[in-house]
C-alpha positions in Angstrom: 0.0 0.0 0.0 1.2 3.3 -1.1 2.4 5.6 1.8 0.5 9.2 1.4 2.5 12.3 1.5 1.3 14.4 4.3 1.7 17.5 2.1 -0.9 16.7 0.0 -4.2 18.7 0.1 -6.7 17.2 2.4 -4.3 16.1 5.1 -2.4 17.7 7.9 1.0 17.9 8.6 0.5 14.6 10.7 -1.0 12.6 8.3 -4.6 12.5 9.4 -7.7 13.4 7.0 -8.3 17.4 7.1 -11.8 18.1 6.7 -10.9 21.6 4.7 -7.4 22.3 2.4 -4.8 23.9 3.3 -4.5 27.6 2.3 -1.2 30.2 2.2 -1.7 32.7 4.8 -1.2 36.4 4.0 -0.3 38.4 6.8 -0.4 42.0 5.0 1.8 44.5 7.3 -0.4 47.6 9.2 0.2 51.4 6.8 1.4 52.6 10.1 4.0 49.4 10.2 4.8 50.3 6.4 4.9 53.5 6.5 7.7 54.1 9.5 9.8 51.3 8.3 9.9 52.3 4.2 9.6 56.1 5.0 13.5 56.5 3.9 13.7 54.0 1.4 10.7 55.7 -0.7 12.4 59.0 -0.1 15.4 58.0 -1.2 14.4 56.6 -4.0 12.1 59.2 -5.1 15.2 61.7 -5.2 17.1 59.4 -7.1 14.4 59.3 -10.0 14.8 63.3 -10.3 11.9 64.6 -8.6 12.3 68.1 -7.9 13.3 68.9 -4.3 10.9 71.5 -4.0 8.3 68.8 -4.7 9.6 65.9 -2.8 7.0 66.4 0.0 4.5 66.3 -2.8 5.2 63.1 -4.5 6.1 61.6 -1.4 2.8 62.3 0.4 1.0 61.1 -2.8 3.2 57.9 -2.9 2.1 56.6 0.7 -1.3 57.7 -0.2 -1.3 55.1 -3.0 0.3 52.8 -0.7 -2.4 53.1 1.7 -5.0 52.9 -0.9 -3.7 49.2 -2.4 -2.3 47.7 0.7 -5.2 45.3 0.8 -4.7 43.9 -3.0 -0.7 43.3 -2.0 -0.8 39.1 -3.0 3.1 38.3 -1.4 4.2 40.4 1.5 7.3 38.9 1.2 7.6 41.3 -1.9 6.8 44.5 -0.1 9.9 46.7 -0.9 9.6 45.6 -4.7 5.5 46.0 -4.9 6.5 49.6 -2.9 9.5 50.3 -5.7 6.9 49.6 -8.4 4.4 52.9 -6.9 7.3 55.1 -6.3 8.1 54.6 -9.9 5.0 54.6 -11.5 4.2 57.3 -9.1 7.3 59.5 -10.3 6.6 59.0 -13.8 2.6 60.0 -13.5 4.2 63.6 -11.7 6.6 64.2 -14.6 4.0 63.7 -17.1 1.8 66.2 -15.1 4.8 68.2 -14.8 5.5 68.6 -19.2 1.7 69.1 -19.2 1.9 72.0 -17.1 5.4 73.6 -18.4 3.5 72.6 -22.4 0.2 75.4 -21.0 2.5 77.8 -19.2 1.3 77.0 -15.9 5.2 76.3 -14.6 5.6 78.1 -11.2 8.7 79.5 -10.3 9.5 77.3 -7.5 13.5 77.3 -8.8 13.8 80.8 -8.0 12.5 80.8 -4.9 14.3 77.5 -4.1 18.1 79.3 -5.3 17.1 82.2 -2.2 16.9 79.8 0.5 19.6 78.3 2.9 20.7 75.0 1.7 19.4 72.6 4.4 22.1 70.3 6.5 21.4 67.3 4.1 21.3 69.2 0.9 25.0 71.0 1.9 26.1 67.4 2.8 24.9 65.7 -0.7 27.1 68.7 -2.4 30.5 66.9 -0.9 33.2 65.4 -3.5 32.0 62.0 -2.8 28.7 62.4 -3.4 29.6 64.6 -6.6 31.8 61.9 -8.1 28.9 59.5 -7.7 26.6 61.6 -9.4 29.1 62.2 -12.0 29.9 58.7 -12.7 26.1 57.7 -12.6 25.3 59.8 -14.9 27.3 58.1 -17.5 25.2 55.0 -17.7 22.7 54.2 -19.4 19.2 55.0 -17.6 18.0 51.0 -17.4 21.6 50.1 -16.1 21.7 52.7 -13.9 18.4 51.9 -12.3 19.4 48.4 -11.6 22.4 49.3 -10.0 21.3 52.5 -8.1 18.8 50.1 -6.8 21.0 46.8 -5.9 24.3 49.0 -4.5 22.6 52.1 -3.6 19.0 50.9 -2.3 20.4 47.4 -1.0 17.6 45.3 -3.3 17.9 41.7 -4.1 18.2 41.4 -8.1 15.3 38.9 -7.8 13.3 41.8 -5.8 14.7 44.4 -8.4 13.3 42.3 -11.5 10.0 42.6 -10.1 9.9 45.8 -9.3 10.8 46.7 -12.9 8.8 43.9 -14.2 11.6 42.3 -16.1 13.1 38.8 -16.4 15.5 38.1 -13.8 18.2 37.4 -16.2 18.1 40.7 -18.1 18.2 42.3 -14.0 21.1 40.2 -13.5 23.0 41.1 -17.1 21.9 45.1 -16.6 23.7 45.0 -13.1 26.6 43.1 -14.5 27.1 45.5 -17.6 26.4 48.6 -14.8 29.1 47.8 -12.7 31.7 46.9 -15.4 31.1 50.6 -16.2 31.2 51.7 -13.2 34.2 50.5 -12.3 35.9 51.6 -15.8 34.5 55.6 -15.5 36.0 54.9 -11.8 39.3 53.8 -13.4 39.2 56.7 -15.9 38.9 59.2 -13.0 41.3 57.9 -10.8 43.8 57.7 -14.2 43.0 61.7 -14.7 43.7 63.0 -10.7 47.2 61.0 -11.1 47.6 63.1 -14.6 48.4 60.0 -16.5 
């Protein structure tokens, strides 16, 4: 007689009939719980898509709205950062269209101006240091889909496999975009280091 596998459905883990199946729970996290522990992460990344500081608040505020809003249709909590990535992008890209949409009817404020009068703020004089320049620099020099990966796995601290779904592309091309990113990386590094020792 053939032994049964207590995994199947319709039996518990100690072998005896279950009277209902088995089902996957899914313990969705509290907004409050999500909010204080991915408040810095969706900032960051928010600034490292280009939003305007003077509208980071903005898109920010609107970003955890949307998270508050969908937090009930989330399928695999254990995806969380990526399903939050995935809002902060599309997010980001919804404010930039508004954005050309306003500056295309003439409706562009002059928040720039007003932003070039005030103090620089303690994090804003610290993001202006050489360090943070050179990175800039040399980030700039990849290509956008490279450079999103590997903001996102070096900068962010994502898994590739978390970073493919958040992009919603195969986990090979994440894993070939990173590999091509830091190759460049490491050669506008090189050229840099070559050009302060003048040779």
């Amino acid at each position: 007689m053939m032994a049964r596998d207590p995994g199947a459905v319709g039996l518990s883990p100690d072998g005896e009939e279950a009277t209902e199946p088995r089902t996957v729970s899914r313990v969705i996290p509290s907004f409050q719980a999500v909010y204080r522990q991915y408040f810095d992460f969706v900032w960051s990344c928010t600034r490292r898509l280009g939003v305007d500081p003077a509208a980071m608040d903005d898109v920010v505020q609107e970003i955890f709205i949307v998270i508050h809003g969908k937090l009930h249709t989330l399928e695999r909590p254990e995806a969380l950062r990526s399903w939050i990535y995935g809002i902060v992008r599309r997010t980001v890209s919804t404010q930039r269209r508004a954005g050309r949409a306003r500056a295309a009817l003439g409706l562009r404020v002059g928040e720039d101006v007003e932003l070039e009068s005030l103090d620089p703020s303690p994090f804003e004089q610290t993001e202006t240091n050489a360090e943070l320049a050179l990175l800039a620099q040399i980030l700039g020099t990849l290509d956008p889909a490279k450079r999103e990966v590997f903001a996102l796995v070096e900068l962010e601290e994502l898994t590739v496999p978390e970073v493919a779904e958040a992009l919603e592309i195969p986990l090979n091309t994440a894993y070939s975009r990173l590999r091509a990113a830091r190759q460049a990386f490491e050669a506008a590094v090189g050229r840099i280091e070559k050009r302060s020792r003048g040779t």
